[in-house]
PLY file of the C-alpha trace (Angstrom):
ply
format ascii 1.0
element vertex 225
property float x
property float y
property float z
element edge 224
property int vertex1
property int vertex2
end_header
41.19 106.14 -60.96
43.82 106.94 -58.63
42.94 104.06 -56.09
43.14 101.65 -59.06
46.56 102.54 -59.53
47.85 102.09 -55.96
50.48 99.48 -55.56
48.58 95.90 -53.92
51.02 94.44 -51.49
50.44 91.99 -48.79
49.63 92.86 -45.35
47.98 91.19 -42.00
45.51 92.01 -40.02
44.19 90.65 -36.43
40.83 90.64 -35.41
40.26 88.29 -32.29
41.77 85.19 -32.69
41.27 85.48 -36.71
44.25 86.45 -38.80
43.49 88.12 -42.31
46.03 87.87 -44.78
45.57 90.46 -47.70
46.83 91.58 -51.09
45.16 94.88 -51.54
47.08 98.08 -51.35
48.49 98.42 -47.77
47.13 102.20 -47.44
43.68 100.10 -46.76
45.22 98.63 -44.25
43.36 100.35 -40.98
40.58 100.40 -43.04
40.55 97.38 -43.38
41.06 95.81 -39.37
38.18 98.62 -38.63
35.79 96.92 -41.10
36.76 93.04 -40.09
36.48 94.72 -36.45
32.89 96.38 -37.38
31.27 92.94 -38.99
33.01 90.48 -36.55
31.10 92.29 -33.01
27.75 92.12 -35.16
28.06 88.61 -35.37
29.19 88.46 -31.81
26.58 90.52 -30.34
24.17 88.73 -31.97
25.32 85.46 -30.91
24.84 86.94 -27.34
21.17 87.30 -28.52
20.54 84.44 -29.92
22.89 81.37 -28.75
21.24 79.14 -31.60
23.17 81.29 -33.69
26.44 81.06 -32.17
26.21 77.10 -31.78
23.52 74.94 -33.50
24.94 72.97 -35.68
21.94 72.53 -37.65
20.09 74.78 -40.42
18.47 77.44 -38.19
14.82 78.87 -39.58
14.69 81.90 -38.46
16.29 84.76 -37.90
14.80 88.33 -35.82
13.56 90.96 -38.22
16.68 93.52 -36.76
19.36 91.54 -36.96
22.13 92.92 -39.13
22.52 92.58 -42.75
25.46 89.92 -42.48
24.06 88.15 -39.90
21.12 87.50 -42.25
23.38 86.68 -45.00
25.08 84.26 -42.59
21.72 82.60 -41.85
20.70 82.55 -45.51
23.86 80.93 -46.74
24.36 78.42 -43.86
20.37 77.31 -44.19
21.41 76.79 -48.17
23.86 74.07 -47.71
21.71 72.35 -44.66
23.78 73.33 -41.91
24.26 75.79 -39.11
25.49 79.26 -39.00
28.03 78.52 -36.54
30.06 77.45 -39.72
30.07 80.28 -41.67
31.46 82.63 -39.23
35.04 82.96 -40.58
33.80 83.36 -44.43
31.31 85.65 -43.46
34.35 88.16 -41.68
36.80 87.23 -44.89
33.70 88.07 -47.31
33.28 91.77 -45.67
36.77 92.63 -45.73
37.02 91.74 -49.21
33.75 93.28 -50.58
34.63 96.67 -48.82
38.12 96.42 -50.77
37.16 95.48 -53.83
34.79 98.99 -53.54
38.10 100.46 -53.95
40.20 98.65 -56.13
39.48 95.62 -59.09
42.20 93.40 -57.41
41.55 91.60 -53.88
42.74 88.98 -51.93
41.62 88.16 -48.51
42.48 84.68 -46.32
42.01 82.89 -43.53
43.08 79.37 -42.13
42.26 78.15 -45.79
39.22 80.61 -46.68
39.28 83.36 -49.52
37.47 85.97 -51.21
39.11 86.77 -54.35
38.60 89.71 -56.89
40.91 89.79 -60.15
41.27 91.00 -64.02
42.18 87.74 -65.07
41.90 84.15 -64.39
43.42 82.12 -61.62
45.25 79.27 -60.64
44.85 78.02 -56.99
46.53 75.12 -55.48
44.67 72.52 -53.52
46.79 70.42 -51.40
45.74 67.18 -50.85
47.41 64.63 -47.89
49.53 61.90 -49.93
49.77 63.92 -53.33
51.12 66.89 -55.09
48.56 69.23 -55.36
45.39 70.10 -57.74
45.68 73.10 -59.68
41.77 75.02 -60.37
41.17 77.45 -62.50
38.93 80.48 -61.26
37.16 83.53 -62.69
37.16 85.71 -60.21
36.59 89.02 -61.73
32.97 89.66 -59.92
34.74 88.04 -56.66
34.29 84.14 -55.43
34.83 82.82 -52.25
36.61 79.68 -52.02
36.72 77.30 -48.83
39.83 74.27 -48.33
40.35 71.79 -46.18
42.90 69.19 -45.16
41.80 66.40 -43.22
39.41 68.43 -40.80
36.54 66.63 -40.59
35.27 65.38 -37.43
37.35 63.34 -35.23
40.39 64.26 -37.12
39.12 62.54 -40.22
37.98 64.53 -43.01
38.50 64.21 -46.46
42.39 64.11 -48.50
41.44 67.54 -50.09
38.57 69.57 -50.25
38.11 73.09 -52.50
34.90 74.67 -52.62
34.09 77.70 -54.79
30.95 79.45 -54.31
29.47 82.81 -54.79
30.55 84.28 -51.70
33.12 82.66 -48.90
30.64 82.12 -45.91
28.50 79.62 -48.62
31.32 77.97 -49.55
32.28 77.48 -45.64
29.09 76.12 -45.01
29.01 73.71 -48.08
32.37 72.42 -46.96
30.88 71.50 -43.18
27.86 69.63 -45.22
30.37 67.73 -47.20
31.96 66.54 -44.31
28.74 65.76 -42.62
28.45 63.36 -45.40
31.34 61.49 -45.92
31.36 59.47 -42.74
28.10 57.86 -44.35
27.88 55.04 -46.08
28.94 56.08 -49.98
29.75 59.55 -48.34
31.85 60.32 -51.17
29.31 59.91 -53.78
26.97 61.81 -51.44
29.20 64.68 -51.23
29.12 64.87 -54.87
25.66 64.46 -55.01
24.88 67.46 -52.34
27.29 69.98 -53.84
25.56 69.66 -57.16
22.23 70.91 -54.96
22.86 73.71 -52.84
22.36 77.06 -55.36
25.21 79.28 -55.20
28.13 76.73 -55.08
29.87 77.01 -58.55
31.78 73.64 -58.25
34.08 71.86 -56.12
37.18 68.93 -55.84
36.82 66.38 -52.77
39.40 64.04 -52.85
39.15 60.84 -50.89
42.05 58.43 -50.34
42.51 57.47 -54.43
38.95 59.05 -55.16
38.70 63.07 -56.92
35.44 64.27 -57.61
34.49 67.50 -59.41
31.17 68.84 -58.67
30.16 71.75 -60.64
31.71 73.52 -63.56
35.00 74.23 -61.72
38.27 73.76 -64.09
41.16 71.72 -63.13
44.16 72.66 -65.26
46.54 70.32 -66.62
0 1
1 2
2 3
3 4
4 5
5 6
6 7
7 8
8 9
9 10
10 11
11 12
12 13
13 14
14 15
15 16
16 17
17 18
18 19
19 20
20 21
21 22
22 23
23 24
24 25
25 26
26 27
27 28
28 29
29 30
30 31
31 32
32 33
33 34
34 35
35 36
36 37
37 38
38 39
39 40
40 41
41 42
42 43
43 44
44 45
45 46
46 47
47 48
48 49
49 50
50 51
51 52
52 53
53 54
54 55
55 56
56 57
57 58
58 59
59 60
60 61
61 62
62 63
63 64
64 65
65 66
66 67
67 68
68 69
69 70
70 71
71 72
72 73
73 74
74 75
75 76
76 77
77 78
78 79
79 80
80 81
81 82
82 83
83 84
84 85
85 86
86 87
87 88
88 89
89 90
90 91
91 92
92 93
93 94
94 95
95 96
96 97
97 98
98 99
99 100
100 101
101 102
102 103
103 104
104 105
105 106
106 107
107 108
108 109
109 110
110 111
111 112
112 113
113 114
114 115
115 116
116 117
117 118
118 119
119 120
120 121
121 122
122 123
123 124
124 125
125 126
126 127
127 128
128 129
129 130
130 131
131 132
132 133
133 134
134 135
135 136
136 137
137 138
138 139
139 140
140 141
141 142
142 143
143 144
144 145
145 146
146 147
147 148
148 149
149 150
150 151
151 152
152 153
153 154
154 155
155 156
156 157
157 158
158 159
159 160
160 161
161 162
162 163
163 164
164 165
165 166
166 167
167 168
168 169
169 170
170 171
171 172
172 173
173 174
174 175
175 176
176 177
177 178
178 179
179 180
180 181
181 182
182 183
183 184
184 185
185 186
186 187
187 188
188 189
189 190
190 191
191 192
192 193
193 194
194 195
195 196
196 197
197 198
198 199
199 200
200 201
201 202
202 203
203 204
204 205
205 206
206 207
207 208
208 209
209 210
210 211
211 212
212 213
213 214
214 215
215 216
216 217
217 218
218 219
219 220
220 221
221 222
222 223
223 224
């Protein structure tokens, strides 16, 4: 009970070029780098393994009997949503962090560069910014943990869509459902597509894609008023 009591403030950590930002309390703090540290080299050493891992682009189907429990995850999540590990790197490192704290305490935040794992009491309001418009508030119940992936006009070649949220069961899905959305709106009716895909690939819990005008909702996820 006594870790449950601890004071959550907000604290960074750096591991390679990735920079955690966390609301946990700050005694976790080296705990916390060592574990981000820990999972981030098994993806990399992997990666030197097995370049199709570090690069494909595409849903890989198969994965070597030793490779480490979050690399497997990785591979799992990414083949979900149709696309390749390489995209679920990031959620993968903000997932760990955030599982190992919310061992310790019921209230977690971890992000990075628009990618979250969050563990609360209560529910939550997130912002999702959107290029031309105020922003669109959803509601989340995060008290098992979700992860949630956003994006501002990343897509490829710069384009991308106005405003993206995804909210899955874990962060690395929702980062790899997020790089299949974009992989469809270049197409023709790519918005309706999007919509379309995110209502297939088990694990997402709903999503907002916002295109020019256009918001979609996928899923059961809340948009307050």
């Amino acid at each position: 009970m006594k870790l449950l009591r601890r004071r959550a403030k907000a604290f960074d950590i750096q591991v390679q070029d990735l920079t955690l930002h966390i609301t946990a309390p700050e005694d976790f703090a080296e705990e916390s780098r060592a574990a981000a540290l820990s999972f981030w080299e098994q993806l990399e050493a992997y990666g030197a393994r097995d370049p199709d891992f570090r690069t494909s682009k595409r849903a890989l189907t198969r994965v070597a009997t030793d490779a480490p429990p979050i690399v497997q995850e990785v591979v799992s999540a990414a083949t979900a949503a149709g696309v390749g590990p390489m995209f679920s790197f990031r959620g993968a490192v903000v997932d760990s962090v955030g599982r190992f704290l919310a061992e310790h305490t019921g209230e977690v935040t971890v992000a990075c560069d628009g990618d979250y794992f969050i563990r609360g009491k209560k529910r939550m309001k997130v912002g999702v910014h959107r290029r031309g418009g105020d922003p669109i508030t959803i509601v989340l119940e995060p008290a098992r943990g979700v992860g949630l992936s956003t994006t501002l006009g990343r897509g490829r070649g710069g384009a991308g869509p106005d405003g993206l949220a995804v909210v899955a069961r874990s962060c690395m899905l929702a980062d790899a459902a997020a790089a299949g959305v974009q992989a469809c709106l270049p197409k023709a009716d790519g918005f309706g597509m999007a919509l379309h895909y995110l209502q297939k690939v088990p694990g997402v819990m709903g999503a907002v894609v916002v295109l020019g005008d256009r918001i979609g909702v996928a899923g059961g996820v809340e948009i307050a008023g």
